[in-house]
TORLUMRO-178297 format. One line per field, with one value per residue (C-alpha): residue in three letters; chain; y, z, x. Coordinates in steps of 0.5 Angstrom, whole numbers, always signed. Example, Ala and Ser with C-alpha at 12.3 -4.5 7.8 and 13.67 -1.06 7.14 Angstrom:
BEGIN
rest <- ALA_SER
kette <- A_A
north <- -9_-2
up <- +16_+14
east <- +25_+27
//
This chain:
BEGIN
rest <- UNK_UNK_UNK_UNK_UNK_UNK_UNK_UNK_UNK_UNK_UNK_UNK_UNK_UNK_UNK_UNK_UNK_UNK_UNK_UNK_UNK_UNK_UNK_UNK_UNK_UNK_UNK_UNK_UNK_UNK_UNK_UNK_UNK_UNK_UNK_UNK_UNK_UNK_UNK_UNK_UNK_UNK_UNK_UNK_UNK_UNK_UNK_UNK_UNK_UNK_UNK_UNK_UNK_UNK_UNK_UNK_UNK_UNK_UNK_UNK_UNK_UNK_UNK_UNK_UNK_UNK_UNK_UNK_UNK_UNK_UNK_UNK_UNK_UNK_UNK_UNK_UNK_UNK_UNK_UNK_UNK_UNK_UNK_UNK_UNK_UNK_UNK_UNK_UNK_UNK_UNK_UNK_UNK_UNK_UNK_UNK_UNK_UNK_UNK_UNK_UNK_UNK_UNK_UNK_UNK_UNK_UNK_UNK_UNK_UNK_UNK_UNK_UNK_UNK_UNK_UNK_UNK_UNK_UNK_UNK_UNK_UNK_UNK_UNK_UNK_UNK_UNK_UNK_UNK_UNK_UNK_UNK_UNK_UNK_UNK_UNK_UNK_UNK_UNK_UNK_UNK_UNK_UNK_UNK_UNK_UNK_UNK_UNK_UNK_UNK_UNK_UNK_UNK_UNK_UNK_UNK_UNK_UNK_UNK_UNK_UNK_UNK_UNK_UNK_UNK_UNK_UNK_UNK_UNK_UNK_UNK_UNK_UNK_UNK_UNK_UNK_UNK_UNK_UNK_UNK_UNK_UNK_UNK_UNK_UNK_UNK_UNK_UNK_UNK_UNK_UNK_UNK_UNK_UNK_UNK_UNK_UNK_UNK_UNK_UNK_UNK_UNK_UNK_UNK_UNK_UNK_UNK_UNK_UNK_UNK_UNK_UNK_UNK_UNK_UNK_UNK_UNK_UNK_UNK_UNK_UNK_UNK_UNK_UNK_UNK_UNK_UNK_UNK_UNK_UNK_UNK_UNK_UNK_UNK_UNK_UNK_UNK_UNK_UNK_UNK_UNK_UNK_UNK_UNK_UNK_UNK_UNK_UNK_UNK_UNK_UNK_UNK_UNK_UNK_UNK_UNK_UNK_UNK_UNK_UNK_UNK_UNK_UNK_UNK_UNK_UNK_UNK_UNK_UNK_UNK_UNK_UNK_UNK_UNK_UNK_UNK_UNK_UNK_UNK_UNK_UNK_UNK_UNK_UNK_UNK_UNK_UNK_UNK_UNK_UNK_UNK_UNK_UNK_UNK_UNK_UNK_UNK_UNK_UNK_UNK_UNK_UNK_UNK_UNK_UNK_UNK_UNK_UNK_UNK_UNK_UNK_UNK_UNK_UNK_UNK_UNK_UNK_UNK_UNK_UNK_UNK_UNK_UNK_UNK_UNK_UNK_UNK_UNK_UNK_UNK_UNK_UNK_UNK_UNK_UNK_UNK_UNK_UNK_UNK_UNK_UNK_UNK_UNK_UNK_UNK_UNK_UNK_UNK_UNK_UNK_UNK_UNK_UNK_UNK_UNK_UNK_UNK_UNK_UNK_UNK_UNK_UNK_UNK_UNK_UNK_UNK_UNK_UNK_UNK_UNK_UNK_UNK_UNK_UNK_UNK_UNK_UNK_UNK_UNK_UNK_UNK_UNK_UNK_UNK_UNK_UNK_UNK_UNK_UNK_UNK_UNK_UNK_UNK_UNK_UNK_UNK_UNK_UNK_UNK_UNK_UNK_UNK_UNK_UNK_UNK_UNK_UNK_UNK_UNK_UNK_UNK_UNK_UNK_UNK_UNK_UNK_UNK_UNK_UNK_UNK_UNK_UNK_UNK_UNK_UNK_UNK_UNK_UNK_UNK_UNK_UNK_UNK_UNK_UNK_UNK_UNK_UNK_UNK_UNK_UNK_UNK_UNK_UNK_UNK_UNK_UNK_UNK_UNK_UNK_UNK_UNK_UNK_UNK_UNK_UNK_UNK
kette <- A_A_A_A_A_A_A_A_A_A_A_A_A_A_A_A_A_A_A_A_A_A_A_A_A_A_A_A_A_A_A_A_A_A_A_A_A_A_A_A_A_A_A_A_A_A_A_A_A_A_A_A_A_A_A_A_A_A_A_A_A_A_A_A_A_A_A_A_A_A_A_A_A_A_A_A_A_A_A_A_A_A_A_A_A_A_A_A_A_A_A_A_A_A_A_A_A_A_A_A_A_A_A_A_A_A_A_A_A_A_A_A_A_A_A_A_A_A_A_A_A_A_A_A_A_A_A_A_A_A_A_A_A_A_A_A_A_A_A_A_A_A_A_A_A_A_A_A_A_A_A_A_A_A_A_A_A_A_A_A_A_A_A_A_A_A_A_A_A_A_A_A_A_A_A_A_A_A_A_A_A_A_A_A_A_A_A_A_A_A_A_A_A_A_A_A_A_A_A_A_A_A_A_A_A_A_A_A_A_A_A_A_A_A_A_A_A_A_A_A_A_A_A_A_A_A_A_A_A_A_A_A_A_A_A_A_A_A_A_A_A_A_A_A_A_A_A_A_A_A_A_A_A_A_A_A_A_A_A_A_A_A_A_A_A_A_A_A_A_A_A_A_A_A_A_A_A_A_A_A_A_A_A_A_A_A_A_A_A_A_A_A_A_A_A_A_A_A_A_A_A_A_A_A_A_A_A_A_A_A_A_A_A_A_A_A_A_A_A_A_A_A_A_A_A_A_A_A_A_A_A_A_A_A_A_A_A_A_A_A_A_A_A_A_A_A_A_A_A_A_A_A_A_A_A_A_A_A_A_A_A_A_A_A_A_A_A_A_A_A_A_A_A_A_A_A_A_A_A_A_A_A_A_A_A_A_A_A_A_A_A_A_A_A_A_A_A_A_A_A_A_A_A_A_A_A_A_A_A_A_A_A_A_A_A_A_A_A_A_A_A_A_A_A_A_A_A_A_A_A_A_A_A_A_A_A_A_A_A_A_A_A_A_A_A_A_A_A_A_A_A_A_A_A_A_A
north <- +10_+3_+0_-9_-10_-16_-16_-22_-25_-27_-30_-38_-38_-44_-46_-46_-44_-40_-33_-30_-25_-20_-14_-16_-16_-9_-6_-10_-8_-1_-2_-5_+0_+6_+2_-2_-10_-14_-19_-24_-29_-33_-36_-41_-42_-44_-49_-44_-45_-39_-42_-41_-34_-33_-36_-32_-27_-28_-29_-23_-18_-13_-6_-6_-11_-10_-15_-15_-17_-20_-22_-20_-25_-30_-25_-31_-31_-38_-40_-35_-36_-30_-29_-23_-28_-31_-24_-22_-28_-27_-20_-22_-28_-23_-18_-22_-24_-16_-10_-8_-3_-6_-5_-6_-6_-9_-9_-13_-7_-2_-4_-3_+1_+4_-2_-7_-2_-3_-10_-11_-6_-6_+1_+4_+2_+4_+5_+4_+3_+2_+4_+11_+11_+5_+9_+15_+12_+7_+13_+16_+10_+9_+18_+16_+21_+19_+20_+25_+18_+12_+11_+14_+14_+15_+19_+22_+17_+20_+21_+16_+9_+7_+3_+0_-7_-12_-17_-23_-29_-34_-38_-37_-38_-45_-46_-43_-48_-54_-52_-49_-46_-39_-32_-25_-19_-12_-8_-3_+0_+4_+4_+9_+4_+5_-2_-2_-6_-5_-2_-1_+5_+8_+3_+5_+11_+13_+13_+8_+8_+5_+1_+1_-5_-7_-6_-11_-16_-16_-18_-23_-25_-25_-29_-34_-35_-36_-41_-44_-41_-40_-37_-31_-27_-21_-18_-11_-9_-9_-11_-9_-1_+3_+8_+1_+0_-7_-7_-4_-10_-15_-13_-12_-20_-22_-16_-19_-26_-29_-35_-35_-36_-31_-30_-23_-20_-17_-13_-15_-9_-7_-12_-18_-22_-18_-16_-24_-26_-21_-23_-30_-29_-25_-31_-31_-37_-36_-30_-29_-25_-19_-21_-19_-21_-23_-19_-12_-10_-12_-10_-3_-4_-6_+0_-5_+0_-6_-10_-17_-17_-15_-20_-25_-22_-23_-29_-31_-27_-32_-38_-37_-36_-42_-37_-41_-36_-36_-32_-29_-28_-25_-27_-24_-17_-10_-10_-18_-21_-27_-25_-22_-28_-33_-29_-29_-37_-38_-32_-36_-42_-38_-38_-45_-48_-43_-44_-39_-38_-36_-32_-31_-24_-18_-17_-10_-6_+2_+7_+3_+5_-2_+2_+7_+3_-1_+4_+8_+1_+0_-6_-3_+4_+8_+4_-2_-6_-8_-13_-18_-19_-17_-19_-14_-18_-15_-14_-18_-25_-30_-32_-40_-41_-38_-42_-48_-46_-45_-52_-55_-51_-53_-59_-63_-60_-59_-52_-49_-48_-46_-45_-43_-48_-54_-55_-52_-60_-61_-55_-56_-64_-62_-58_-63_-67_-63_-58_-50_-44_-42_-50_-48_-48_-55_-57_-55_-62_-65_-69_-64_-68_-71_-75_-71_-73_-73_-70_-65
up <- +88_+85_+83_+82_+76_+74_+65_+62_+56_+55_+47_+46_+40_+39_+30_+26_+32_+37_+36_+43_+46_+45_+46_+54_+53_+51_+55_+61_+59_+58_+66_+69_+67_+70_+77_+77_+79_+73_+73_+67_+66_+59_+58_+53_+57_+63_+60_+58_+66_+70_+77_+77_+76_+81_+86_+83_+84_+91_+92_+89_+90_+84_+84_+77_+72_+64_+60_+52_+49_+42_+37_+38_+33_+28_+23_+18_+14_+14_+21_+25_+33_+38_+43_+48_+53_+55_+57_+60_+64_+67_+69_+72_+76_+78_+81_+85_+89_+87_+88_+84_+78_+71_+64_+58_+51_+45_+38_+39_+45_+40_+34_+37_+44_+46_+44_+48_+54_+54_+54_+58_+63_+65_+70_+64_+57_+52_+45_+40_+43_+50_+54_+55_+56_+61_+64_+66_+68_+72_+76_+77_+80_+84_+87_+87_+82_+77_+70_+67_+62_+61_+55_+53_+46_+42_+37_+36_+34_+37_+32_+35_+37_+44_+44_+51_+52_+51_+57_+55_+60_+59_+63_+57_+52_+55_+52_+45_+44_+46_+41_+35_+37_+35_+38_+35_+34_+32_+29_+26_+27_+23_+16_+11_+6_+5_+5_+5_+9_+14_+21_+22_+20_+26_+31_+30_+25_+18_+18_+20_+26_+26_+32_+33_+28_+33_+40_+35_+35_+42_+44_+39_+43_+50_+50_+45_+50_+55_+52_+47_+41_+34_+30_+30_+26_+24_+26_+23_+18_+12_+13_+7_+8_+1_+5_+6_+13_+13_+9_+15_+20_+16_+15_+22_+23_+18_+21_+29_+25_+28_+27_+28_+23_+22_+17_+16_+13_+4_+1_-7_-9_-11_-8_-13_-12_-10_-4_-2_-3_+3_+7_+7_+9_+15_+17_+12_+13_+10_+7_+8_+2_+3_-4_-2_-9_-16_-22_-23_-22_-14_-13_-14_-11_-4_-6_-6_-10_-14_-21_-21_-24_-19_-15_-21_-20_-13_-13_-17_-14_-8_-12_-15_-8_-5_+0_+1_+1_+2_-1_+3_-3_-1_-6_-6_-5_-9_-16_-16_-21_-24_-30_-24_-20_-25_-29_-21_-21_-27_-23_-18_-22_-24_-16_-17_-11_-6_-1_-3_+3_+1_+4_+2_+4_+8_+16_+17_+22_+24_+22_+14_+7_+8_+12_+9_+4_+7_+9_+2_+0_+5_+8_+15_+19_+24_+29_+27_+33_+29_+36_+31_+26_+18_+11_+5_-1_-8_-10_-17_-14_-10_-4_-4_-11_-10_-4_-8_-15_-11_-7_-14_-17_-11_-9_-5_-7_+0_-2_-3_+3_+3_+7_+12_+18_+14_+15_+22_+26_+20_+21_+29_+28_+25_+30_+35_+30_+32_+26_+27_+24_+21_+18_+12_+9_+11_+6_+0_+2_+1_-4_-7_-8_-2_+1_+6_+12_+14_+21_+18
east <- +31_+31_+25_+23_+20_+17_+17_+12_+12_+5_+6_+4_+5_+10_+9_+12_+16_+17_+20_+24_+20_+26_+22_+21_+29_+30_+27_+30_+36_+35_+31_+37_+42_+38_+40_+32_+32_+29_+26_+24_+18_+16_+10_+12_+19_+15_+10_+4_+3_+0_+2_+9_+8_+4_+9_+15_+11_+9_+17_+20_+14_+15_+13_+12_+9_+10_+6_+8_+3_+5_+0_-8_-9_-7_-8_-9_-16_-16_-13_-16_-15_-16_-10_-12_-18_-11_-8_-15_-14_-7_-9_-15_-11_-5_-10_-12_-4_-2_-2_+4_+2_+1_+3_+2_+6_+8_+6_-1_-3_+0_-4_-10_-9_-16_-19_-14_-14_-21_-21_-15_-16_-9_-7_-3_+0_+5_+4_+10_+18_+18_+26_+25_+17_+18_+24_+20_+13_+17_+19_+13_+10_+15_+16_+8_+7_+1_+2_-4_-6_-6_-4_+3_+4_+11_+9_+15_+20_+27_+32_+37_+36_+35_+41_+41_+45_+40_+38_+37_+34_+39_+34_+28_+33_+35_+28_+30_+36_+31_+26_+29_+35_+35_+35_+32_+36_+35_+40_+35_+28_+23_+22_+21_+17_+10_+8_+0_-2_+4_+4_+11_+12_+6_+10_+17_+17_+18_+25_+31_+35_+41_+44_+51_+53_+59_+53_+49_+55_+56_+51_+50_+57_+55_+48_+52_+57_+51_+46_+50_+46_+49_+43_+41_+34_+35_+27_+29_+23_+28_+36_+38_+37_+39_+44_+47_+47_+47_+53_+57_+54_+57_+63_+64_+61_+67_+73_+71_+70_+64_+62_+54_+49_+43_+37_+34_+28_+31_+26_+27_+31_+38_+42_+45_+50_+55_+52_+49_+56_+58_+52_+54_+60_+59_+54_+48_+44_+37_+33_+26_+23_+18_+15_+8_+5_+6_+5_+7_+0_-2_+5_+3_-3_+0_+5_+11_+15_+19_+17_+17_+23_+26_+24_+26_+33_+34_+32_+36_+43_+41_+40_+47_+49_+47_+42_+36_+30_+22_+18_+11_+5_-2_-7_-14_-12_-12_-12_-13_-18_-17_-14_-7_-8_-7_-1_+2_+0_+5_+10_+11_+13_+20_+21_+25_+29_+25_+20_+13_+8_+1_-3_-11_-12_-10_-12_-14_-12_-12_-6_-4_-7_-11_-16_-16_-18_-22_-26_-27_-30_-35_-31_-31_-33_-30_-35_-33_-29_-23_-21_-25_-21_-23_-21_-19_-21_-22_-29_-26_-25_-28_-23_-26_-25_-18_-16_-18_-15_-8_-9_-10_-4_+2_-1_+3_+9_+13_+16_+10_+5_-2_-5_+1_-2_-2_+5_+7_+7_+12_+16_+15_+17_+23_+25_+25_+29_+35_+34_+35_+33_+27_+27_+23_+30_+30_+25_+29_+33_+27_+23_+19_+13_+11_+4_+0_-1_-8_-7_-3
//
């Protein structure tokens, strides 16, 4: 029997922009195929307001509510704002008006699902990918047959992926073309690299599983058709796959000639010119860079499995191919003392026409060699509630002398930010401007020295 099921986007983050809740849509799709009535709700979309949810819930009197939750935190050590009060709040108010079933997931539930369980005190909750775990517990809710958990782990990565439609809201995307104008999509999930302070590879599996290129275009096509947006972010963990995947998706954007923009996720490591080339023309607007850090010697710390050699190599195919690109580099981290730190300060220097992010430690969480590490080293214990967020600093250096000596360094060069929150009314201004993307791009355009605003 059908089921009505309410999915809610309760992320607020909007800077440096708003990112589509693109999980909810999955899983709208995978619902909507099996014969369900789904419906779609966004914060962000609706003004952060709560009220009309609690109408539109009172209006369509679901069975089911999902809630994804996105981010428990900043995962910044020098912004750090907390995110799950809002999302007790909405479960506090909806229990009220409801006796619909409640469940959570997404990646900030799945991170930490006891903890965020415990806190959250929804009915039950989902760790890892949703389709077909969503698929069978809503149809034991709805045959009133209780699952034996509350929490549903996927912890076994099925082989394939779950290649549903995507669903997406034209109604919140309406939203995303005013701020911003990009969508998300997925063309693959999993991840066999062993970054060490990456979750990935526990929340989707350790391998990848590809998404049939022409499905991935289709949809791109569809929601293009219906909002009018021409952007796209590839959320792939990595796009440029070594079995050459990502290759087979660009030449079919290119045979189909699609005519839409996108940007992706490149990890810096066997792809050159002639694969940026092939990349821009199926549409490649921007990459983003998993750099991580900038010397050979945190590099491996962090278990990046490539030089700094090779992150000079393609940075410079891109540059050579007119490919604006952003690096993201995380100071203070394993193997960091100050001798690696200023050799990285002098790297970066090489990463000419580029915009360079700089983190300043690195947020712990379960299920990554971090921890691990982390809890060899004392930092943290098994009783410690990691919900509160905890910093990995190398025992070598001092975070406040570092944060200052990369202020001083990168001054008020546009293109190279840090902290990464200095910037986000800039970004976010240039969005109302009418700019799309990821708008760091937009920043190489312009003078490269610029005065600060106080504010900003």
């Amino acid at each position: 029997m059908p089921c009505n099921i309410l999915l809610i986007s309760t992320n607020i983050v909007e800077r440096p922009y708003p990112v589509y809740p693109l999980g909810i849509s999955c899983l709208a799709g995978a619902l909507k195929n099996a014969g369900h009535e789904v419906h779609q709700w966004d914060f962000l979309a609706n003004n952060r307001e709560l009220e009309p949810l609690k109408q539109l819930i009172q209006s369509i009197r679901p069975d089911v509510i999902g809630i994804s939750i996105r981010n428990i935190d900043t995962v910044d050590s020098l912004n750090r704002i907390k995110y799950l009060e809002h999302n007790k709040d909405i479960i506090k108010e909806l229990r009220k008006i409801t006796d619909s079933s409640i469940i959570i997931g997404g990646p900030g539930f799945s991170i930490l699902a006891k903890e965020v369980m415990n806190f959250l005190d929804p009915d039950y909750g989902v760790v890892g990918e949703g389709e077909e775990i969503m698929l069978s517990l809503v149809n034991q809710i709805e045959s009133k047959i209780a699952p034996p958990k509350k929490i549903i782990l996927n912890n076994q990565h099925i082989n394939s992926y779950p290649d549903y439609p995507v669903l997406y809201e034209p109604e919140i995307a309406s939203y995303y073309l005013k701020h911003g104008g990009m969508l998300n999509v997925q063309s693959k999930r999993g991840c066999p690299f062993n970054c060490a302070y990456c979750s990935y590879p526990y929340l989707e599996g350790k391998k990848f599983r590809f998404k049939d290129p022409e499905h991935v275009i289709e949809d791109m096509v569809r929601v293009s058709q219906q909002t009018g947006i021409r952007y796209f972010f590839i959320t792939d963990s990595v796009f440029n796959d070594p079995t050459g995947h990502y290759l087979e998706f660009c030449e079919a954007m290119i045979r189909k000639e699609v005519n839409l923009s996108w940007c992706a996720y490149i990890r810096p490591k066997n792809i050159g010119d002639k694969e940026i080339a092939l990349m821009k023309r199926a549409g490649l607007k921007s990459i983003e860079l998993g750099t991580d850090a900038s010397t050979d010697i945190t590099l491996e710390k962090l278990s990046k499995g490539f030089t700094i050699e090779e992150v000079f190599e393609v940075h410079e195919a891109a540059i050579r191919q007119d490919v604006p690109c952003a690096h993201f580099i995380i100071f203070g981290g394993p193997g960091e003392t100050m001798a690696t730190f200023s050799k990285g300060l002098e790297n970066i220097k090489r990463l000419t026409g580029s915009v360079v992010f700089g983190f300043l430690g690195i947020r712990i969480f379960p299920f990554t060699d971090i921890y691990n590490m982390a809890m060899r080293e004392g930092v943290i214990t098994k009783e410690y509630n990691l919900m509160e967020p905890v910093f990995y600093f190398s025992e070598d250096i001092d975070p406040d002398i570092l944060a200052e000596m990369i202020k001083s360094d990168w001054g008020d060069d546009v293109t190279r930010i840090f902290p990464c929150h200095i910037r986000e009314e800039l970004l976010a201004k240039l969005h109302d401007m009418g700019y799309v993307g990821p708008i760091w791009d937009t920043l190489l355009k312009m003078p490269k020295r610029r005065r600060r605003r106080r504010h900003i």
